[in-house]
Structure formats: structure tokens, C-alpha cells
C-alpha positions as CSV (number, residue, x, y, z in Angstrom):
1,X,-1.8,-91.3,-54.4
2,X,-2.3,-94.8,-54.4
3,X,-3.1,-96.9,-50.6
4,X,-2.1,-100.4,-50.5
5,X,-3.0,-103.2,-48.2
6,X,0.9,-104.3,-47.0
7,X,0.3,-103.6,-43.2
8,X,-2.3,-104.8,-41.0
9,X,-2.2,-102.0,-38.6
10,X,-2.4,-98.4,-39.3
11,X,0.0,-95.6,-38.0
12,X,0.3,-91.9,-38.7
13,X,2.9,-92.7,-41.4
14,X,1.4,-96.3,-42.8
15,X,-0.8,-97.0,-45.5
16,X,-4.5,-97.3,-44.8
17,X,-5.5,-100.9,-44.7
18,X,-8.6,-101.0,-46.5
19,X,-6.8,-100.1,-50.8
20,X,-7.9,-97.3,-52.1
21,X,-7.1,-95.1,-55.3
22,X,-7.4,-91.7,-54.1
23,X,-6.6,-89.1,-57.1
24,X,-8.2,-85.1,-57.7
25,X,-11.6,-85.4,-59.0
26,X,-13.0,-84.5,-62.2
27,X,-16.7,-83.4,-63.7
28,X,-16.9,-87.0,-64.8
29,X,-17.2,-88.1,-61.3
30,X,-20.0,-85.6,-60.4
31,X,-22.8,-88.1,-60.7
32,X,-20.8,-90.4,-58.5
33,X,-19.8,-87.7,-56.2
34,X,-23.5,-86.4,-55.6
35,X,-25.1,-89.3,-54.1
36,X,-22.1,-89.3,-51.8
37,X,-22.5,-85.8,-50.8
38,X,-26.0,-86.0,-50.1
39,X,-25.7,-88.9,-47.7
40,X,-23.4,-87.1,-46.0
41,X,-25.4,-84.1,-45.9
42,X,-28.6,-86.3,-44.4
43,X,-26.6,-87.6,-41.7
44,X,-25.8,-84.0,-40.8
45,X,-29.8,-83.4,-40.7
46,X,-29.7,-86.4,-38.1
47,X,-27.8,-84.3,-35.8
48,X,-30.0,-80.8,-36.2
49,X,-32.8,-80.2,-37.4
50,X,-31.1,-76.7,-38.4
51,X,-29.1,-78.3,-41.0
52,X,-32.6,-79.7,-43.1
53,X,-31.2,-80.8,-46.5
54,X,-33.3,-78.9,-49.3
55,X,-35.6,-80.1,-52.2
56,X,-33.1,-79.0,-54.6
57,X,-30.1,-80.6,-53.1
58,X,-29.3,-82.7,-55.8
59,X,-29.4,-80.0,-58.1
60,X,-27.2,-77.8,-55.9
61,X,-25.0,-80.8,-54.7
62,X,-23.9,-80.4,-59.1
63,X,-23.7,-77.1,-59.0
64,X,-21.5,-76.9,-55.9
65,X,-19.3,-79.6,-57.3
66,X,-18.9,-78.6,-61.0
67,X,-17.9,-75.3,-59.9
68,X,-15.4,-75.8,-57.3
69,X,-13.5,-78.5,-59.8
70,X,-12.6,-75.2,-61.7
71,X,-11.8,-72.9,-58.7
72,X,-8.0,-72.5,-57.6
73,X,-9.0,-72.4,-54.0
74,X,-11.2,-75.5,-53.8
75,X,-9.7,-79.0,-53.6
76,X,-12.0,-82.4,-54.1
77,X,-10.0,-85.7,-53.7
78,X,-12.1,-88.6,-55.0
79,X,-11.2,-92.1,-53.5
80,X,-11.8,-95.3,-55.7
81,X,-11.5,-98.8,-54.4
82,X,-9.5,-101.4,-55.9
83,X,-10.8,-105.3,-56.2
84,X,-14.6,-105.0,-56.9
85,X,-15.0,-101.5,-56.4
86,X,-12.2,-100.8,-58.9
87,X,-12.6,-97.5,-60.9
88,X,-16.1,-97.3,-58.3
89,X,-15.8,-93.5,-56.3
90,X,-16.4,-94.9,-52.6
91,X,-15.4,-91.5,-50.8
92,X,-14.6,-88.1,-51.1
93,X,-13.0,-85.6,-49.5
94,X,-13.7,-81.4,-50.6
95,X,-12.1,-78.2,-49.2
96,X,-11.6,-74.8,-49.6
97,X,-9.0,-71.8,-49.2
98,X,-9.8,-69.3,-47.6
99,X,-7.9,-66.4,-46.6
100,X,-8.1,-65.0,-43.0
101,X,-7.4,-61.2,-43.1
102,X,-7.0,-61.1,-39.1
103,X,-4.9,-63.4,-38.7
104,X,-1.7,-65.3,-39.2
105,X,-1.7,-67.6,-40.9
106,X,-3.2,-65.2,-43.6
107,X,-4.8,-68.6,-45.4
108,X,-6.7,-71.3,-44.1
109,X,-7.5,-74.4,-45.6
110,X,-10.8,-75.3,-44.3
111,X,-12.0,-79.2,-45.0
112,X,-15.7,-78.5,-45.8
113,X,-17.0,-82.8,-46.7
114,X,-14.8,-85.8,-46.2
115,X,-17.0,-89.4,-46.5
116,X,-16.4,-92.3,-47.3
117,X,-19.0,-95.5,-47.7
118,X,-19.3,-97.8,-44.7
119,X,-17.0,-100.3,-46.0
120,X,-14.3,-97.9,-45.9
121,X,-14.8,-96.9,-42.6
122,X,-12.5,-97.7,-39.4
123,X,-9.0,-99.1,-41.3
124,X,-7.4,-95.7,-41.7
125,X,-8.7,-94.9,-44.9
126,X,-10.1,-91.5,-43.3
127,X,-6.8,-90.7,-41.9
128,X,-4.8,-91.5,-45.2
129,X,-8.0,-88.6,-46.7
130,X,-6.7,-86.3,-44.3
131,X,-3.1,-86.5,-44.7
132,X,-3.9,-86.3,-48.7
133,X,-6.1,-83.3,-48.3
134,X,-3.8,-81.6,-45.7
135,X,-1.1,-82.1,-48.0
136,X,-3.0,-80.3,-51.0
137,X,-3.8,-77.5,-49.2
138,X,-0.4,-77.0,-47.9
139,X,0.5,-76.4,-51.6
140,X,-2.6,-74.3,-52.0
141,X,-0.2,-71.7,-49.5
142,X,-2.9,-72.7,-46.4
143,X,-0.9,-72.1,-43.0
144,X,-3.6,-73.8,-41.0
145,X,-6.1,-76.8,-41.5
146,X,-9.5,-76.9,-40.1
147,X,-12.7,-78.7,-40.3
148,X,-16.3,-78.3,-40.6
149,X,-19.0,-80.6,-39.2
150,X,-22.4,-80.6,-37.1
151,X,-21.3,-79.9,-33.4
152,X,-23.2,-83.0,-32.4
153,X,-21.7,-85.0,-34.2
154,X,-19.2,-86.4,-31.5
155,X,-18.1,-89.4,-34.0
156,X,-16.0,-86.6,-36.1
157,X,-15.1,-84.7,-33.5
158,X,-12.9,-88.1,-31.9
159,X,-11.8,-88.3,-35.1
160,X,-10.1,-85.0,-35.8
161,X,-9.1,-84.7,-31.8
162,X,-7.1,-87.9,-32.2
163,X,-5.3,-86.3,-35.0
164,X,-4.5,-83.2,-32.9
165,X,-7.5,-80.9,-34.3
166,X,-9.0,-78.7,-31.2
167,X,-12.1,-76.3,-31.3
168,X,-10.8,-72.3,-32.3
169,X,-14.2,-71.3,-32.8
170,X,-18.0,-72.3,-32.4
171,X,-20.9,-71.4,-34.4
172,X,-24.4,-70.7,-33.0
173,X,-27.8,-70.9,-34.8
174,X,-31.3,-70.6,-33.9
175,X,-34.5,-70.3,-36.3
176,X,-36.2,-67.3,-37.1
């Protein structure tokens, strides 16, 4: 799953122009993973307060990660860069299975985290994460892709509408 830099503009097809390694993770990149995961997860507290990142994050961020590296039905893509970030994890993409006894399709693969540093951002490395992660969770038997992320966040939202994503359902919270 390697990306190379051979085209200056990105198409649905084309390789991102920003080189990447992207490759399943492993429990050796968990302490490269976490920080990633929690910067993500703080952004998300930028766009409601309802999603306050805990005290024990880091610890559960480990947790979360070591355990879905075993399970069948997760899937965590870890993107390296090449050059000076060679063999450095500069992204990450995780997702889950999940079966939907209502409906057909009967599985769903549901793309819980997808990041990737700054520097990464904007030359279609994101897109080249979501054909990658798609693509594994086709061969997980998911019928159906989906994505999770703050409903403020309007930057996500472009970017899986331009790849043909639309709103099924919505989720509603309030404190108690």
C-alpha cells in the first residue's frame, strides 16, 4: 500500500501527492498511534463541549488500540511518511464492523478515527486513507461504509460529501 509522488494533481484513481507508506498497524506502533488519537480526540472537544476528553485518555487511547489490533472486526491502517518522516507514523486511520440486524446490508463498516498530521493534510493523502480503509472493510464482508465525527465539524463533513458520503442518521445528546 505504498503512495508515490508521480502526479501533481490528485484524482479519485491517482496517487496522493504528499508519499506515504500506509500498511495495518501493529502494537509496536501504539505509542505512536496514541498521541495521534488524542489530538484528534481534542479537536473533537473544540467542537462540543459534550465530547470533553477524559483524564485517563491516554491510558484508554492503549487500551482501545491494543485491543482492536486483535479483533477480526476492527481495522487500523497506520500511514508512515517517506523522506524525513521515513518509518515516522504521521496518520492513522481505525474502523470497525459492525453488523446491522435491520437492515440490508447486514454489515457495516463504520470509520470510527482517520488523522493525519498537518503536513499531510490537503494533497489527497486523506482520500488515498479512505479508499485503503474502504477497501479493507469491503473484505471484512461490510456492504456499506460510514463515518463518525462531531456534527460541527463542517471541515469533515466537505470532506466525505465530496466523496459521495450523505447523512443516514443523526445523533442527539444533551447533559444530565
Amino acid at each position: 500500500m505504498n503512495a508515490s509522488n508521480e502526479t501533481s494533481a490528485s484524482g479519485p484513481n491517482e496517487s496522493p501527492t504528499v508519499p506515504i507508506h500506509l500498511r495495518p498497524a501493529r502494537a509496536a506502533d501504539v505509542p505512536a498511534l496514541v498521541p495521534l488519537l488524542l489530538r484528534l480526540k481534542r479537536l473533537n472537544e473544540e467542537f462540543d463541549p459534550l465530547l470533553k476528553v477524559r483524564d485517563d485518555a491516554e491510558r484508554q487511547a492503549n487500551e482501545v488500540l491494543r485491543a482492536q489490533l486483535s479483533d477480526p472486526k476492527a481495522v487500523i491502517l497506520a500511514a508512515e511518511g517517506v523522506g524525513p518522516d521515513k518509518d515516522k507514523v504521521v496518520g492513522f486511520v481505525r474502523a470497525l464492523v459492525r453488523e446491522r440486524p435491520f437492515y440490508t446490508p447486514e454489515w457495516e463498516g463504520v470509520i470510527v478515527d482517520i488523522y493525519l498530521l498537518p503536513l499531510y493534510r490537503r494533497h489527497g493523502v486523506g482520500e488515498y486513507l479512505l479508499r485503503e480503509i474502504s477497501s479493507a472493510l469491503k473484505a471484512k464482508g461490510a456492504g456499506v461504509v460510514t463515518a463518525e465525527f462531531p456534527a460541527q465539524n463542517e471541515i469533515a463533513s466537505r470532506f466525505y460529501a465530496k466523496r459521495g458520503f450523505r447523512a443516514i442518521q443523526s445523533l442527539h445528546a444533551r447533559s444530565l
